[in-house]
C-alpha positions, 0 to 999 in steps of 0.5 A: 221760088220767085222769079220774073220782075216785080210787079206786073211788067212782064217780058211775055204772057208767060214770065211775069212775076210768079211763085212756083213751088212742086213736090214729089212723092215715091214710095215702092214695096217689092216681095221675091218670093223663092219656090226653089232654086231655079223658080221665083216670082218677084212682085213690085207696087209703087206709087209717084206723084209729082205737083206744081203750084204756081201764083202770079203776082195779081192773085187774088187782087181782082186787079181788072175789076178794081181798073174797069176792065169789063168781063175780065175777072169772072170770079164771083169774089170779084166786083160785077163778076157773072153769075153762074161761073164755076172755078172749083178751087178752095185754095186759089182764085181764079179769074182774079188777076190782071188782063195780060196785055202784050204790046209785042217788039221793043216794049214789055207787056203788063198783067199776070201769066198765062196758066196762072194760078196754076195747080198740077198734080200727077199720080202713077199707081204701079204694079208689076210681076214677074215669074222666072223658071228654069227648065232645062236649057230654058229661062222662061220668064212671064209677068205683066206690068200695070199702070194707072194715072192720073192728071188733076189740073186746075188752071185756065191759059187766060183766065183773065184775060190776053189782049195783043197789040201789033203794028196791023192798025197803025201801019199800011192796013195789011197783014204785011205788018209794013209800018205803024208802030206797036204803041200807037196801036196801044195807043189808039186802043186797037188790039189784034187779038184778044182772048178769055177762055174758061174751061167747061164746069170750071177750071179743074180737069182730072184725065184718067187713064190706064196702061196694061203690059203683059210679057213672055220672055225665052232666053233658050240655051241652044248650045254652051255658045249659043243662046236664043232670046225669045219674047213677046210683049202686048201693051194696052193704052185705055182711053183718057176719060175725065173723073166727072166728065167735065171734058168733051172733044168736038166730033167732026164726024157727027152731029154730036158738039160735045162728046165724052173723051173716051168716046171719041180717043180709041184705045191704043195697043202694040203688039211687040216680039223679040228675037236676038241671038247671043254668042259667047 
C-alpha cells in the first residue's frame, strides 16, 4: 500500500514515502472429550501471528553516502560504511537510505522514515484445558490456560540518521525560541538535534515471554433461587528475555552497564478470587 508523497519530501520523520504490507496467520484445534453426562474435559491449542513490512522510498539506495553525508549509512553495501557493523537482515538493508532532516514549522522535511525498513512479527502459541463436573448442587470447573509469544523485530528508529532544525540559533540565543526562523537555521547549517542510533548486535531483537493461567471455578446451587459463583484464579507473567541475549537494560542500581533482560524485569503475578451471588 503506498502512502506519503512521492519522493523524499515528507510532512514529518514519520510519513514519508513507504510501503507497508502485513499478514495474519490463525489456526486452532479443539478436543471436548465426554466422560459421561455431568463430566467433560474440553482441550484447546491455537497458534496467531501478525507481521508488518514496511520499506521506505530511499531503501537501498545508500542515498546519504551517494550525497557526502559522513557516517549516515553504516551498511557495509554502502560506500565508506564502518567496519564491523551488524544489520542481520537478508531481506532488507538497512542503514541504507536518506538522512531524515526535519526543518520543523511551515516547511516539509526530506529523507526516509523513522523505523524504516521495518520487519515485525508476533506469534502467540496457546494452550488451554478445562475439566467441567457436576457433583450434586455443585459445578466445578478447573483448567488453566497457557501462552507463549514472541516479538521478532528488525528495524532501528533512525538508522540513517535524523537531523532537526528549529529557530534556537538564528533567534534570540535562548531557549525561548523568540525570533529567527527555522530555514536560516537550515540554512546556516546549525541543527538542534541530531540523532543515529544502531541497536546492539544489529538490528533485530526477538523478546520471549510466557503467560501461565491456572483456574478453579464453583457455581454452588445453594437453593432452586439461589446460586454462589465461587472462583480463584492466579496468572504468571515470566520475564522478557531476548532469543540470543542481544538486549540489555542499564542497571542503575549496580555497577553493572549492561545486564540481561530477564535479570533486571521481575516476574509479575496475580492472585484473582470471585465471589458473585445469582437470584432467579
Amino acid at each position: 500500500m503506498p502512502g506519503g508523497s512521492p519522493g523524499f519530501a515528507e510532512p514529518s520523520p514519520f510519513a514519508s514515502s513507504q510501503n507497508i504490507s502485513n499478514h495474519g496467520r490463525n489456526v486452532a484445534v479443539s478436543e471436548t472429550h465426554v466422560f459421561s453426562g455431568n463430566t467433560i474435559n474440553q482441550f484447546t491449542a491455537g497458534f496467531n501471528r501478525i507481521f508488518n513490512h514496511i520499506k521506505s522510498f530511499g531503501d537501498g539506495t545508500c542515498a546519504s553516502a551517494q550525497l557526502g553525508i559522513p557516517g549516515a549509512n553504516i551498511n557495509s553495501k554502502c560506500p565508506d560504511a564502518p567496519e564491523g557493523v551488524v544489520t542481520q537482515s537478508t531481506k532488507d538493508c538497512m542503514s541504507c537510505g536518506l538522512v531524515a532532516t526535519s526543518v520543523g514549522g511551515p516547511y516539509w522535511g526530506l529523507g526516509d522514515r523513522g523505523f524504516a525498513p521495518f520487519q515485525g512479527g508476533t506469534n502467540v502459541f496457546s494452550v488451554a484445558d478445562s475439566f467441567d463436573m457436576i457433583r450434586g448442587k455443585h459445578d466445578i470447573r478447573v483448567g488453566f490456560g497457557f501462552r507463549a509469544q514472541q516479538m521478532n523485530v528488525a528495524t532501528n528508529a533512525f538508522q540513517d540518521g535524523f537531523f532537526v532544525f528549529t529557530n534556537l540559533w538564528s533567534g534570540d540565543g535562548t531557549f525561548n525560541f523568540v525570533g529567527g526562523d527555522n530555514a536560516a537555521d537550515f540554512l546556516l547549517g546549525l541543527n538542534s538535534l541530531a540523532i543515529h542510533d544502531q541497536t546492539f548486535q544489529g538490528a533485530t531483537t526477538g523478546r520471549r515471554w510466557k503467560l501461565f493461567r491456572p483456574y478453579v471455578q464453583d457455581d454452588w446451587r445453594v437453593t432452586n433461587n439461589l446460586t454462589l459463583n465461587l472462583g480463584l484464579a492466579w496468572a504468571l507473567v515470566t520475564p522478557i528475555t531476548e532469543a540470543h541475549n542481544r538486549q540489555a537494560n542499564f542497571d542503575f542500581a549496580s555497577t553493572a552497564h549492561r545486564r540481561p533482560l530477564a535479570t533486571i524485569w521481575s516476574p509479575g503475578s496475580t492472585l484473582t478470587a470471585a465471589l458473585a451471588l445469582t437470584w432467579t
